[in-house]
C-alpha positions as a printed Julia matrix, in Angstrom:
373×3 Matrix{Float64}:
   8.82   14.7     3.67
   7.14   14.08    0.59
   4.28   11.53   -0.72
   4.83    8.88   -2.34
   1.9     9.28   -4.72
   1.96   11.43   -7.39
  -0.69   12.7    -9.86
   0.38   13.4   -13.52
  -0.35   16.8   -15.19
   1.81   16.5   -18.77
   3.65   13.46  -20.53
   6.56   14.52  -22.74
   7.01   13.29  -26.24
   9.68   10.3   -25.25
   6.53    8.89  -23.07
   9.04    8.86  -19.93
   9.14   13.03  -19.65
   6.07   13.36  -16.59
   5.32   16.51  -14.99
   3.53   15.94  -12.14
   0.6    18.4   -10.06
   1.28   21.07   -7.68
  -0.87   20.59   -5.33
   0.01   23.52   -3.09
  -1.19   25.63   -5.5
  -4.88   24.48   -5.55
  -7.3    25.02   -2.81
  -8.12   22.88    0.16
 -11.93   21.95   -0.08
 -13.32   22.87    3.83
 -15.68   20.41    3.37
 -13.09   17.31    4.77
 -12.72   19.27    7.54
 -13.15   17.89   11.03
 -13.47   19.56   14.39
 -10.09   18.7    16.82
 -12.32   18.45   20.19
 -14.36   15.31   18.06
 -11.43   13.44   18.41
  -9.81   11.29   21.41
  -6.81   10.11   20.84
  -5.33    7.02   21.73
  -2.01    4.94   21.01
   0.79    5.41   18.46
  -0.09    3.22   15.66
   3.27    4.05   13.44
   6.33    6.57   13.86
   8.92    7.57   11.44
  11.57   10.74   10.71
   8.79   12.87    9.74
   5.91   12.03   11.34
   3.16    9.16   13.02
  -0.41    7.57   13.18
  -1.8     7.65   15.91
  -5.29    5.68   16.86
  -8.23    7.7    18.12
 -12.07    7.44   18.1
 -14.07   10.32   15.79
 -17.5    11.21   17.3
 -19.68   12.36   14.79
 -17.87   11.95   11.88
 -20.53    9.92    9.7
 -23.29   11.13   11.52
 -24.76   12.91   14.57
 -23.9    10.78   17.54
 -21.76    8.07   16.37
 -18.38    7.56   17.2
 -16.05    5.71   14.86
 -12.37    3.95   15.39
 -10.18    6.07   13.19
  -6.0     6.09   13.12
  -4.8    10.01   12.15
  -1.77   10.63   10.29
   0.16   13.79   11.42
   3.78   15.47   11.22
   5.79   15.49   14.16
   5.7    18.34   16.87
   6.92   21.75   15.24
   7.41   20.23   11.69
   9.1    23.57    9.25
   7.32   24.82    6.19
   8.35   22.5     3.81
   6.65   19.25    5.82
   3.98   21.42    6.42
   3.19   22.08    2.54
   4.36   18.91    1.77
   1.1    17.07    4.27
  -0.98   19.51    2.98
  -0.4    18.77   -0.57
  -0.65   15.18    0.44
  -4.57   15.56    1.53
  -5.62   18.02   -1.61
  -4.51   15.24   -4.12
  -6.1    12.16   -1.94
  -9.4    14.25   -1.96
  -8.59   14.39   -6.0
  -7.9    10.71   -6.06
 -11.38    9.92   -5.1
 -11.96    5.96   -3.42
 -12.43    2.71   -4.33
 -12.59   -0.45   -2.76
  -9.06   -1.6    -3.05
  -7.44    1.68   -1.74
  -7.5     3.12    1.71
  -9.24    6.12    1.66
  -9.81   10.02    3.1
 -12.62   10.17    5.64
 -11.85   13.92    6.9
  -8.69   16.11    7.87
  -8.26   18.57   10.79
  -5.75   21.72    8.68
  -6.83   23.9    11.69
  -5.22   25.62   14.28
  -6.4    24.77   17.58
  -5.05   23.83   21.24
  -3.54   20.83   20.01
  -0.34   20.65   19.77
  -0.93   18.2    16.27
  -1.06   19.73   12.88
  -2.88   19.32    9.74
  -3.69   15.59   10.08
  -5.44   13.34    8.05
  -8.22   11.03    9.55
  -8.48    7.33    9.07
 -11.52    5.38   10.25
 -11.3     1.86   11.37
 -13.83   -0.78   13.51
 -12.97   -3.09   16.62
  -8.97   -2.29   17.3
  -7.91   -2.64   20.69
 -10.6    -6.1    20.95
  -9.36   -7.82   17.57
  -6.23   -7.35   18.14
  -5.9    -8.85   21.73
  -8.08  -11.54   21.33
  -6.7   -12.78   17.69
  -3.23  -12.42   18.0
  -2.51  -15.38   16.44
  -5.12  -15.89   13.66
  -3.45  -15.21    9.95
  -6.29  -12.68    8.84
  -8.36  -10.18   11.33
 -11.88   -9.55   11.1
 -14.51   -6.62   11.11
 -13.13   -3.19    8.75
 -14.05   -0.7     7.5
 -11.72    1.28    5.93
 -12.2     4.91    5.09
  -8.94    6.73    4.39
  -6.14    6.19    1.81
  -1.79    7.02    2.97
  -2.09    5.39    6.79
   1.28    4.08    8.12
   2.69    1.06    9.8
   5.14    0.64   12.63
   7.58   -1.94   12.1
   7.15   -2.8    15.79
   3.08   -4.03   15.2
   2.32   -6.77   12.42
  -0.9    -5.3    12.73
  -2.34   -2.1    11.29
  -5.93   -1.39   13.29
  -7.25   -4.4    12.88
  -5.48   -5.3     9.23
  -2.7    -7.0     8.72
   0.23   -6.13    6.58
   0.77   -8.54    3.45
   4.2    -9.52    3.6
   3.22  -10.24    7.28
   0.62  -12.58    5.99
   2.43  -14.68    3.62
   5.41  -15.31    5.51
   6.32  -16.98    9.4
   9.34  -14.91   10.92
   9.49  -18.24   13.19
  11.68  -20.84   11.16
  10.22  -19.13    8.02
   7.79  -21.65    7.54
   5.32  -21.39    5.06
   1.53  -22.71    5.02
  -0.1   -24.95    3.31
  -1.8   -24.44   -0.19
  -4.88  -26.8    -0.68
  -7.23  -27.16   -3.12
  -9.99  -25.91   -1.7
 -12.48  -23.79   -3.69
 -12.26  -19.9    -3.37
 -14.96  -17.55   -4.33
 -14.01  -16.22   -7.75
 -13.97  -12.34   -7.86
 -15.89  -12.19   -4.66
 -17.77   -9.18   -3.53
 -15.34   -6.95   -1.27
 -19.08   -6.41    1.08
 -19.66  -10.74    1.69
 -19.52  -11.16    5.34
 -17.46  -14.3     6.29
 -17.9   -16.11    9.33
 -15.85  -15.46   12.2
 -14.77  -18.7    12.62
 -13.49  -19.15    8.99
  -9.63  -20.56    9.23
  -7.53  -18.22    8.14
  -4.74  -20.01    8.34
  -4.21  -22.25    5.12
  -4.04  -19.73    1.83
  -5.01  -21.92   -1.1
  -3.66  -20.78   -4.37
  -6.82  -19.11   -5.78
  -6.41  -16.75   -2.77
  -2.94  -15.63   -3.57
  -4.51  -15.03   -7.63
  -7.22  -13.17   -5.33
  -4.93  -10.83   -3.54
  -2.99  -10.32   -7.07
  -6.51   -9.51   -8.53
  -7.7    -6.41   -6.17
  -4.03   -4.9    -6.21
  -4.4    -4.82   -9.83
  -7.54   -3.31   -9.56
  -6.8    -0.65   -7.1
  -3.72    0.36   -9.32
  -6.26    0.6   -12.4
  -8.23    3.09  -10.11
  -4.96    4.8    -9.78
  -3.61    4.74  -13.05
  -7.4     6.28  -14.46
  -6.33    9.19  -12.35
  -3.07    9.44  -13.73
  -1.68    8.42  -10.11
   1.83    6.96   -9.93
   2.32    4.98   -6.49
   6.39    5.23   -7.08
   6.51    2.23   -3.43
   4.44   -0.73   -4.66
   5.47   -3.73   -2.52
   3.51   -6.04   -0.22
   4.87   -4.06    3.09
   2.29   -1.32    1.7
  -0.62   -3.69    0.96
  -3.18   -4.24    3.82
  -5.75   -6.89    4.1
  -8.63   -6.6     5.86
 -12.3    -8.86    6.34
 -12.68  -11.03    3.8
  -9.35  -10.92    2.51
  -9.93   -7.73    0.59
  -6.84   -5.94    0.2
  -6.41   -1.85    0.53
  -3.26   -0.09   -1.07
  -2.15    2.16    1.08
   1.8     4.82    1.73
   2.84    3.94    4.51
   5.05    7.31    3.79
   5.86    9.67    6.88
   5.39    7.12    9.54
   7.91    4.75    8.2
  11.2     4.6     9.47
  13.18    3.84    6.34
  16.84    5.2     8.51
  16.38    1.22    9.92
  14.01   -0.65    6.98
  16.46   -2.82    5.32
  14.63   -2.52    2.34
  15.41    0.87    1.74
  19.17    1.06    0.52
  20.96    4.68    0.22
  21.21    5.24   -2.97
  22.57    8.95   -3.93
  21.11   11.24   -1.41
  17.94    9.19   -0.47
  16.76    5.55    0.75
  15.1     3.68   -1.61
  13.19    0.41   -2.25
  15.67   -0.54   -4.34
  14.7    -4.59   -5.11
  11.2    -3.03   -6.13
  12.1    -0.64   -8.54
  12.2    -1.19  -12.19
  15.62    0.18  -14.63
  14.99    3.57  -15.73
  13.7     4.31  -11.92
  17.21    3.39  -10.66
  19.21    4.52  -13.1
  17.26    8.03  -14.7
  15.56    8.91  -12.07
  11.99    8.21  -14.05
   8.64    7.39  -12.44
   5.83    6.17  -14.54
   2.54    4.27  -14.29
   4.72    1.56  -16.64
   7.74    1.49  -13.7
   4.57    0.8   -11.25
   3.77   -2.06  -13.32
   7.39   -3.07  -12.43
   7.14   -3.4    -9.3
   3.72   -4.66   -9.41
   5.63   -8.08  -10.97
   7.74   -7.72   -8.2
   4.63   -7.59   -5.71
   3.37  -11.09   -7.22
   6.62  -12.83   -6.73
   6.31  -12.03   -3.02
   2.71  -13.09   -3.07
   3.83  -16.66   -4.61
   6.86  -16.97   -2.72
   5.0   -16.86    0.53
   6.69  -13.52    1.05
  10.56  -14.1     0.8
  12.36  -11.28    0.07
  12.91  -10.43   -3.48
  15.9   -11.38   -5.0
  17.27  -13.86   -2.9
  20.95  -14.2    -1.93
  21.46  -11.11   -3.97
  23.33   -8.25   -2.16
  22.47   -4.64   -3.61
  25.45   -3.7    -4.9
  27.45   -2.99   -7.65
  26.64   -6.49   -9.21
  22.88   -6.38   -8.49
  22.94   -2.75  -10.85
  24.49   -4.48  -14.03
  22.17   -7.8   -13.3
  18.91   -5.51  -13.58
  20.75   -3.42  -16.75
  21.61   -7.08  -18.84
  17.87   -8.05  -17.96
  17.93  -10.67  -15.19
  14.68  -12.22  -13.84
  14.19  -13.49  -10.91
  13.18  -17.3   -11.11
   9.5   -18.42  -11.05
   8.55  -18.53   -7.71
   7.4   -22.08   -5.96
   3.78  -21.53   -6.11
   3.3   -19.98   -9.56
   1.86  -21.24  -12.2
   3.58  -21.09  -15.69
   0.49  -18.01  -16.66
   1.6   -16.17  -13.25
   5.2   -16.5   -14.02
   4.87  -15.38  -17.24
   2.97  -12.12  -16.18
   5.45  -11.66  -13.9
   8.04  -11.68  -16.74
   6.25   -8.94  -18.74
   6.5    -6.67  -16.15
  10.02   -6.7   -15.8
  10.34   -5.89  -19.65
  13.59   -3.51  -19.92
  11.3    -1.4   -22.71
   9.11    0.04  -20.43
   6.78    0.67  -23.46
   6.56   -3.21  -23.78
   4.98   -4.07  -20.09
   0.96   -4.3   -20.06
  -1.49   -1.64  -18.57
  -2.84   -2.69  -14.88
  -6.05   -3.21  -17.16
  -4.53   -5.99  -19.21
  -3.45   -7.67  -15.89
  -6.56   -7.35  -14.31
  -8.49   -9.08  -17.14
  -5.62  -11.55  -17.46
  -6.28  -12.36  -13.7
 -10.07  -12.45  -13.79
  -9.99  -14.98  -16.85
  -7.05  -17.12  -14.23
  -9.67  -16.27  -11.41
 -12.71  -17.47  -13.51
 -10.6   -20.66  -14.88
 -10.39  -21.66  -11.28
């Protein structure tokens, strides 16, 4: 097991040379820590190979006498050394990252050794579950979160995270793959993450300054991440959650994925990879960069305005799709783009990784589409 995120120490002189932080050699601050008996656990949110998230109410975790929905991410029973390390390196660099509004965050950790039979798991917090979830099965967006940890996981057998729901879930209907209407009605521009919405609003029709809206935050949380020299190295909309208000949260979905049965993780060498996402020198050196984020970040927005269809369409991964992505093939602009969006998406995928903008440049290109309304 290993996390997908990855902080940067050195860059090389060719720009693409990254060493990346150790994180088992730094110390683990005691001050996350959170007592085992405060927590009650309750269903599996998410299994995979290494590990799951399971849901479970914190008492006392904000303050004396509260109790809080959280989801806690965890190895599997008797996990070696190695996955050990590897979760515990995990939850020293999220307590580097630091938050923001647009990522999920750390809340606590429980690193120690107790009665439990879990170890060294990372805390989640998260309001209303089991009642959302029942009672708005079928409504597009969920209401009521608070999110409050960052590298929570998703089960393939839930379209629902807590109560969030998974992007690609959102803009795609598995029945008939139907897609919803986009109207023109007005959308807050650049709202504030905090405005309460009413419960009744219809979260069914996404109008196009939504979709810009979504693209917005996921900007902005990878601007967060590239400031602290973070590389995500999985950006897609299967790791994107959106919560109240439609304000999105990055998020790994990382140990509690099952990527032996994901489809969009192809065996490649001696791993499984998110192959469609992942820009040239990625696939073909082995290189991970902020700039092959911002790859897959164009890859992210043709999801978001193709109603979630899979990327590349009608394109097997094989030996073809390689020299297609070396001799610079785009995919086509996407049905609800706009010429500006298309053309972002287009710098992205620039073979000269040197030559695709900063998440900064994308989030002021997007505020100025936003604003333009």
């Amino acid at each position: 097991y290993e996390s997908q995120w990855q902080m940067i120490q050195m860059i090389g002189p060719s720009d693409n040379e990254y060493i990346y932080i150790n994180f088992r050699e730094f110390e683990y601050d005691i001050k996350w820590e959170f007592p085992r008996e405060n927590l009650e656990f309750g269903q599996v949110l998410g299994s995979g190979a290494f590990g799951k998230v399971v849901n479970a109410t914190a008492y006392g975790i904000n303050s004396a006498g509260d109790s809080v929905q959280v989801a806690v991410k965890m190895l599997k029973e008797k996990p070696d050394a190695s996955e050990k390390d590897a979760l515990m390196s995990e939850l020293k660099m999220m307590t580097h990252i630091g938050s923001h509004e647009n990522i999920v965050n750390l809340l606590g950790a429980c690193t120690l050794s107790g009665n439990l039979k879990l170890w060294k798991a990372a805390i989640l917090s998260c309001k209303d579950v089991g009642g959302v979830r029942r009672k708005q099965r079928n409504r597009l967006f969920l209401d009521s979160t608070t999110l409050m940890i960052r590298g929570i996981c998703f089960c393939s057998c839930y379209t629902y995270y807590l109560n969030m729901k998974i992007l690609c879930f959102i803009l795609c209907l598995s029945e008939g793959q139907k897609r919803w209407t986009l109207c023109d009605v007005a959308f807050d521009k650049i709202k504030d993450a905090n405005t309460q919405v009413d419960e009744e609003e219809d979260f069914n029709v996404l109008t196009f300054e939504d979709l810009l809206f979504f693209s917005y935050q996921v900007a902005k949380g990878m601007e967060f991440l590239e400031s602290k020299s973070c590389i995500h190295r999985d950006l897609a909309a299967r790791n994107i959650l959106v919560t109240h208000g439609k304000v999105v949260k990055i998020c790994d979905f990382g140990l509690a994925r099952d990527v032996m049965n994901d489809p969009n993780y192809i065996v490649r060498g001696n791993a499984r990879l998110p192959v469609k996402w992942m820009a040239p020198e990625s696939l073909f050196e082995r290189t991970y960069t902020m700039k092959s984020d911002v790859w897959s970040y164009g890859i992210l927005l043709w999801e978001i305005f193709s109603l979630g269809v899979n990327p590349y369409p009608g394109i097997q991964v094989d030996t073809n799709f390689y020299k297609l992505i070396q001799r610079g093939f785009k995919m086509d602009q996407p049905y609800y783009a706009t010429k500006d969006v298309y053309c972002m998406m287009q710098s992205c995928w620039a073979l000269d990784s040197r030559k695709r903008p900063s998440f900064s440049y994308l989030v002021s290109s997007l505020a100025c589409q936003l604003a333009e309304g």
